[in-house]
C-alpha positions as CSV (number, residue, x, y, z in Angstrom):
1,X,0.0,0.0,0.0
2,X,0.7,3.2,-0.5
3,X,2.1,5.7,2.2
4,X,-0.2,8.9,3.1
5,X,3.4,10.9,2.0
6,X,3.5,9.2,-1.4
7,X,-0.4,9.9,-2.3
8,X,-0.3,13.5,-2.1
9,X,-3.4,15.5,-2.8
10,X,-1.9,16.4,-6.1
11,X,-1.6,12.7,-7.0
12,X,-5.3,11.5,-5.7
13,X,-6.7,14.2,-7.8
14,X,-4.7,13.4,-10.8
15,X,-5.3,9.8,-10.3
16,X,-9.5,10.1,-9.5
17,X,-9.4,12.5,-12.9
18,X,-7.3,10.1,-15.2
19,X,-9.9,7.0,-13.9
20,X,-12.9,8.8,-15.0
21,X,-11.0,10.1,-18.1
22,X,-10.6,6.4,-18.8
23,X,-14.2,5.3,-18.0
24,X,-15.8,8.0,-20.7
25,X,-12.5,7.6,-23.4
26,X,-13.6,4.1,-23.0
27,X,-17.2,4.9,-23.3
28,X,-16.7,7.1,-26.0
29,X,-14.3,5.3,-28.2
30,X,-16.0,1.9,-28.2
31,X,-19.4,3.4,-29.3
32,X,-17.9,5.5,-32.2
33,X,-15.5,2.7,-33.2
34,X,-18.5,0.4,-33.4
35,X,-21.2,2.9,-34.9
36,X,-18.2,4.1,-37.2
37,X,-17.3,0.8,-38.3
38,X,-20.8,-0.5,-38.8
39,X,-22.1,2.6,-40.9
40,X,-18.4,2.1,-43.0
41,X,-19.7,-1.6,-43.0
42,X,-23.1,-0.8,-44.8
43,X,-22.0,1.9,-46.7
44,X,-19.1,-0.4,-48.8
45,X,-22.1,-2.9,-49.0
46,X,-24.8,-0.4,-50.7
47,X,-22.4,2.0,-52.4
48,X,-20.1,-0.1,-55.3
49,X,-16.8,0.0,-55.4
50,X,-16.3,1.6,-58.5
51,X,-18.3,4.7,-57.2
52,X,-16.1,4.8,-54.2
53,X,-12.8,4.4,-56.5
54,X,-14.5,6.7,-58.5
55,X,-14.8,9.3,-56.1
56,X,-11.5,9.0,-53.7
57,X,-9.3,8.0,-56.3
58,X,-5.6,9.1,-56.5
59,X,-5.5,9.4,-60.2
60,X,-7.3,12.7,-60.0
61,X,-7.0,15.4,-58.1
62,X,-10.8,15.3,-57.6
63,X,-10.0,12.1,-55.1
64,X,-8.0,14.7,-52.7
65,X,-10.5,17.6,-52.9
66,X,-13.2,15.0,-51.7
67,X,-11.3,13.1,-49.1
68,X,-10.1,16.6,-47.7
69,X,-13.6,17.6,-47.3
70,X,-14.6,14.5,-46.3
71,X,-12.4,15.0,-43.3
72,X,-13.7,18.9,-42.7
73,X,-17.2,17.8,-42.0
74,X,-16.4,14.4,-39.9
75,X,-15.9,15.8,-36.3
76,X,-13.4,13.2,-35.8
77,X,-10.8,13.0,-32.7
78,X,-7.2,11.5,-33.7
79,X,-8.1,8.2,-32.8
80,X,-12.1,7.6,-34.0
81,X,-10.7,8.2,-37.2
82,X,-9.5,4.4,-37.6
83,X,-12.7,2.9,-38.0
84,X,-13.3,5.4,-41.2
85,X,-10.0,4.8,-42.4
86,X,-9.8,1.2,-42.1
87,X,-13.2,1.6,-44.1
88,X,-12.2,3.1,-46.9
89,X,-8.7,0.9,-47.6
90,X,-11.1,-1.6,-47.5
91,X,-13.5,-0.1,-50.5
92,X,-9.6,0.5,-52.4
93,X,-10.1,4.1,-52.2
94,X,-7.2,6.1,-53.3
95,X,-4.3,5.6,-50.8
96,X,-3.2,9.4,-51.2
97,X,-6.9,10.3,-50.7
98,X,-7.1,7.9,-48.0
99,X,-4.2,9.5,-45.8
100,X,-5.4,12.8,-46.9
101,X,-8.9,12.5,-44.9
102,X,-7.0,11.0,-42.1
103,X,-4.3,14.4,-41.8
104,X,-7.6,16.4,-42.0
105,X,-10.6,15.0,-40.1
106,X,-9.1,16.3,-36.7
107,X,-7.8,19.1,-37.8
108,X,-10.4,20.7,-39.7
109,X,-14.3,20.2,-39.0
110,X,-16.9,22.4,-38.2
111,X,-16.6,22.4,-34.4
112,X,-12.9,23.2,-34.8
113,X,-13.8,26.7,-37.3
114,X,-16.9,27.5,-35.2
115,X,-14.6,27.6,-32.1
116,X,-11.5,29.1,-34.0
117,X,-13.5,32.5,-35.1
118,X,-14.3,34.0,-31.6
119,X,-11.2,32.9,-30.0
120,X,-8.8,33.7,-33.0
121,X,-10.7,35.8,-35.5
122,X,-11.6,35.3,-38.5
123,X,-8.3,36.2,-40.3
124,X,-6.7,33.8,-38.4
125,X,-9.0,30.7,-39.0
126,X,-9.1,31.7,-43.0
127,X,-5.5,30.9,-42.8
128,X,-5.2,28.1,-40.6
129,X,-8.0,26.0,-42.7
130,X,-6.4,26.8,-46.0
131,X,-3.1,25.3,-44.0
132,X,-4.7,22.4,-42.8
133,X,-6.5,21.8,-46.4
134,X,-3.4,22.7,-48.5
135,X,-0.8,20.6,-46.7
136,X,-3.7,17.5,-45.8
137,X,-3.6,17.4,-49.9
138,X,0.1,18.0,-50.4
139,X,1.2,15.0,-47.9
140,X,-1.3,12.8,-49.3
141,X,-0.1,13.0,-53.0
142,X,3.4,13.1,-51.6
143,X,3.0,9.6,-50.1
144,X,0.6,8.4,-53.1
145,X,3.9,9.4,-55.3
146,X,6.5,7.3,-53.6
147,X,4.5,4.2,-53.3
148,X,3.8,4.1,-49.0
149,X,1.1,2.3,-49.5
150,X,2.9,-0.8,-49.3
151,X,3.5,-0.1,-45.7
152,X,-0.3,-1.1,-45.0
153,X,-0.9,-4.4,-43.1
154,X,-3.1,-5.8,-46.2
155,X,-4.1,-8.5,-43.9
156,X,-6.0,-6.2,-41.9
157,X,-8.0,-5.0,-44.3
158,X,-9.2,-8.7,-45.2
159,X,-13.4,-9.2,-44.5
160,X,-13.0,-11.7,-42.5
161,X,-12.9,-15.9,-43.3
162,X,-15.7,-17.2,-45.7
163,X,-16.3,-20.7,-43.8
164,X,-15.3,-23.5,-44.9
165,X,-15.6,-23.2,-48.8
166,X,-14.2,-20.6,-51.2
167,X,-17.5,-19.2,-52.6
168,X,-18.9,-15.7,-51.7
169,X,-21.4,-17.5,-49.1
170,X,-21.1,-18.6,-46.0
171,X,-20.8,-22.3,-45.3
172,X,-22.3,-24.6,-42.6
173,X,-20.7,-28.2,-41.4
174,X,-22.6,-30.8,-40.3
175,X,-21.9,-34.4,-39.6
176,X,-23.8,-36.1,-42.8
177,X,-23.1,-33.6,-45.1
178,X,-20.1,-32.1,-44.7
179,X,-20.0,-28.6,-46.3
180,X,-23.0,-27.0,-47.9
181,X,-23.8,-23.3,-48.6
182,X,-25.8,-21.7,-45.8
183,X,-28.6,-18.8,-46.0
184,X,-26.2,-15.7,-46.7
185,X,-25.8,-13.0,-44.5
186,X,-28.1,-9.5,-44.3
187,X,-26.5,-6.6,-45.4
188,X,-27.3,-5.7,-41.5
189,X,-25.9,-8.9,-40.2
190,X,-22.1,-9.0,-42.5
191,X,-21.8,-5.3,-41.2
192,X,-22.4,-5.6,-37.8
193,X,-20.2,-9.1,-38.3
194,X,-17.0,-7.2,-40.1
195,X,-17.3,-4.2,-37.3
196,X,-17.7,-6.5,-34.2
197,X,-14.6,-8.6,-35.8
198,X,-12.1,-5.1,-36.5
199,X,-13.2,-3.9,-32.9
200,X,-12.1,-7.3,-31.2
201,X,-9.0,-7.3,-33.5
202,X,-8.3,-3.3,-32.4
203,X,-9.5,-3.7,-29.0
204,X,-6.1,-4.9,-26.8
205,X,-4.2,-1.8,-28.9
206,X,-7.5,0.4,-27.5
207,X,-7.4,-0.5,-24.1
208,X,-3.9,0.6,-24.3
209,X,-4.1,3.6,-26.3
210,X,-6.9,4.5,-23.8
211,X,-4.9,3.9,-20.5
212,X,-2.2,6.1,-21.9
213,X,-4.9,8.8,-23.2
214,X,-6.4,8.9,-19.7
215,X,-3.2,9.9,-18.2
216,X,-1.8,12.3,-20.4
217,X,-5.4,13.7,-21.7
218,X,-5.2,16.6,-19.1
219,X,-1.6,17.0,-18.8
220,X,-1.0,19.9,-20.4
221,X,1.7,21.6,-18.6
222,X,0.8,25.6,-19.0
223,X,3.3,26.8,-17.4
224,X,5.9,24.7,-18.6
225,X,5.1,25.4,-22.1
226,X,4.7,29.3,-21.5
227,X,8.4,29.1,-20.4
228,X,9.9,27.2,-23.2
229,X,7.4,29.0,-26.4
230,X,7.7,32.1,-25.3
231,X,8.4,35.1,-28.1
232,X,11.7,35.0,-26.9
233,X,12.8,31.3,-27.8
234,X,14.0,31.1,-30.9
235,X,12.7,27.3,-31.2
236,X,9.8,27.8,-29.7
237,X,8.1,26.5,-32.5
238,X,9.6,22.9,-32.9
239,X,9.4,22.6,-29.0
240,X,5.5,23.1,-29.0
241,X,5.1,20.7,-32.0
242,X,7.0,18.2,-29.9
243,X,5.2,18.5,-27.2
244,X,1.5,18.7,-28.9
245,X,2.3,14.9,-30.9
246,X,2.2,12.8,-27.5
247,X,-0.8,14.3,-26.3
248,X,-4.4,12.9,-26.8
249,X,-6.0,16.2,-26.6
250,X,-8.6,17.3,-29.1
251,X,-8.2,20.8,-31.0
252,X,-11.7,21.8,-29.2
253,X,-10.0,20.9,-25.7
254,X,-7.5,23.3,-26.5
255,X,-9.0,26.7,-27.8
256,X,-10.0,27.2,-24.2
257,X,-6.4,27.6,-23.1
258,X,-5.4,29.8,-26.1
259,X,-6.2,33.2,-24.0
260,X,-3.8,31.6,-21.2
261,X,-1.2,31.2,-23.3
262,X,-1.2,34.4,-24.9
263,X,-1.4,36.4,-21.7
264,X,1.8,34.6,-20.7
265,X,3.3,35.3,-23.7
266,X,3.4,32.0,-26.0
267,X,3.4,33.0,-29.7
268,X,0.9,32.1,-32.1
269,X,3.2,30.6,-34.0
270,X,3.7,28.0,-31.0
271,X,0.1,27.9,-30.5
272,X,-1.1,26.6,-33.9
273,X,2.1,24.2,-33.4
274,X,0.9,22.7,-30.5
275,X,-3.1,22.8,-32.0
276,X,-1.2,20.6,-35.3
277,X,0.8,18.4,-33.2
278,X,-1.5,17.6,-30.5
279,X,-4.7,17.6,-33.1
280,X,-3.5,15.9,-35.9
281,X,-1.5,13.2,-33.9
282,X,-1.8,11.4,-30.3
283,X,0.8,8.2,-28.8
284,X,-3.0,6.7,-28.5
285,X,-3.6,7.1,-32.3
286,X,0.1,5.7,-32.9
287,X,-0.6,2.8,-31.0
288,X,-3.7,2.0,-32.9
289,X,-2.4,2.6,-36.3
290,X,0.7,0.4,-35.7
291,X,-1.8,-2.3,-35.6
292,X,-2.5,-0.8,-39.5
293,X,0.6,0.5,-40.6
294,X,4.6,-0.8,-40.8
295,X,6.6,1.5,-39.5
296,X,8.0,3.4,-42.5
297,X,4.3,4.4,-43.1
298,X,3.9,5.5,-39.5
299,X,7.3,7.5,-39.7
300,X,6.5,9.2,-42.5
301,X,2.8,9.8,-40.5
302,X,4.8,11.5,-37.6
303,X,7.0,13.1,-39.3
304,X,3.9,15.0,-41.7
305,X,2.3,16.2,-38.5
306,X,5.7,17.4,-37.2
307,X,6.3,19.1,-40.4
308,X,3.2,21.0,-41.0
309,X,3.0,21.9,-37.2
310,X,6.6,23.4,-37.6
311,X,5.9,25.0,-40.9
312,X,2.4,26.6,-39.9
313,X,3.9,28.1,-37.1
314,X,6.3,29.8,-38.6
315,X,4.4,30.6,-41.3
316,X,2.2,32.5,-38.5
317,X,5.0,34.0,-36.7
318,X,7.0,35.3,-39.8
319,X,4.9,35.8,-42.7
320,X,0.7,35.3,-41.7
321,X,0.6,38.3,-38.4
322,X,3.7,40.2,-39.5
């Protein structure tokens, strides 16, 4: 047990508030993993293929102007976007398209604008979505062009085993007869069947990601970060992205703490760094989509996040508010 000396008050609150975190991430994340996955479910089963290649493709640039606002109107957090993702390497959208909706559903959506305006202004949010928009596309094409899709775990992506012949129907065994075709599936039944199957294969890497969320979702060290991205530091800027990636905060959970950090002097440039980083990227959402992705594909993943948080905070610093 622990002594009364070791469990400070600091430490029972922080461990009481990272329990209850867990109990609603857990909430929260297991219903939109499954409603997600189930509506992706239905959705590849009504909508063909084609359409869907058709419409995210990579050969186009149409593909990345619709996955990008596909991910502007999905008010996804880093990590509910898996279930959406998972769903459309399934249906062979584009890849570039593909990664493109996952850089942007966090980052752009319209909670994220409506809460930018009164706390930024409107000049502010203009540039910040054309940003997020601009470089979503950009780093989609980017890894589209030099072939990462091969870093995808294609046996995730699978629908799941067939029974016990090879046809398109499911198969029953019994004693006299050995395999025969049984009554196929609903449309309801094979979606609710290939979501229930991803979420049990996703779960362990959940239960995880979500321990880890629940103790670093409200540590967000505001006095720590005024010190070190203050005006004053020159890297500021790459010091806020780093410390916005680990974090499973959502962009909405951090506009409140904007005013803070500008009275104490943190730049813009190393808030919209730290929005990026902590927005676009979480150690939950890494754990999750190393059950998806190798690990070139989930470097190069970090290392867009890192890059676009850097260069939008410059570019706010030097060129956007000068």
């Amino acid at each position: 047990m622990f002594s009364e000396g070791f469990l400070t008050p600091e430490m029972q609150v922080m461990l009481q508030e990272s329990g209850l975190m867990f109990l609603q991430l857990f909430t929260e994340l297991t219903v939109l993993f499954l409603a997600i996955s189930f509506a992706v479910g239905l959705i590849n089963q009504k909508l063909p293929a084609e359409k869907i290649q058709r419409l995210l493709g990579a050969r186009s640039g149409r593909g990345y102007i619709t996955a990008a606002g596909l991910g502007a109107v999905t008010p996804f957090c880093s990590c509910s976007t898996i279930p959406m993702l998972v769903g459309l390497l399934k249906a062979r959208a584009g890849f570039g398209p593909t990664m493109t909706f996952l850089f942007t559903s966090p980052l752009l959506n319209p909670i994220v604008i409506a809460l930018f305006i009164p706390v930024l202004g409107l000049k502010v949010t203009l540039w910040y979505a054309g940003l997020a928009l601009t470089a979503s596309i950009l780093a989609g094409y980017l890894l589209q062009k030099f072939n990462f899709d091969r870093f995808i775990k294609t046996e995730m992506l699978e629908s799941g085993k067939k029974g016990c012949g090879s046809g398109a129907e499911s198969c029953s065994t019994d004693s006299a007869s050995g395999c025969k075709p049984a009554v196929p599936d609903s449309i309801w039944q094979k979606a609710w069947a290939d979501s229930w199957g991803l979420f049990r294969s996703m779960f362990p890497y959940m239960l995880i990601a979500m321990l880890i969320g629940a103790v670093v979702h409200g540590f967000v060290p505001a006095d720590f970060f005024a010190e070190v991205a203050s005006t004053d530091n020159p890297v500021a800027v790459p010091v806020a992205a780093l410390i916005g990636i680990p974090l499973y905060m959502r962009v909405t959970a951090l506009m409140p703490l904007v005013g803070s950090f500008l009275a104490k002097g943190v730049s813009m440039g190393a808030i919209i760094a730290l929005v990026i980083g902590s927005g676009g990227a979480s150690l939950p959402e890494v754990i999750l989509l190393r059950r998806l992705f190798y690990w070139p594909l989930l470097a190069a993943f970090l290392s867009v996040i890192f890059t676009m948080a850097v260069l939008g905070g410059f570019a706010f610093d030097h060129i956007i508010l000068t």
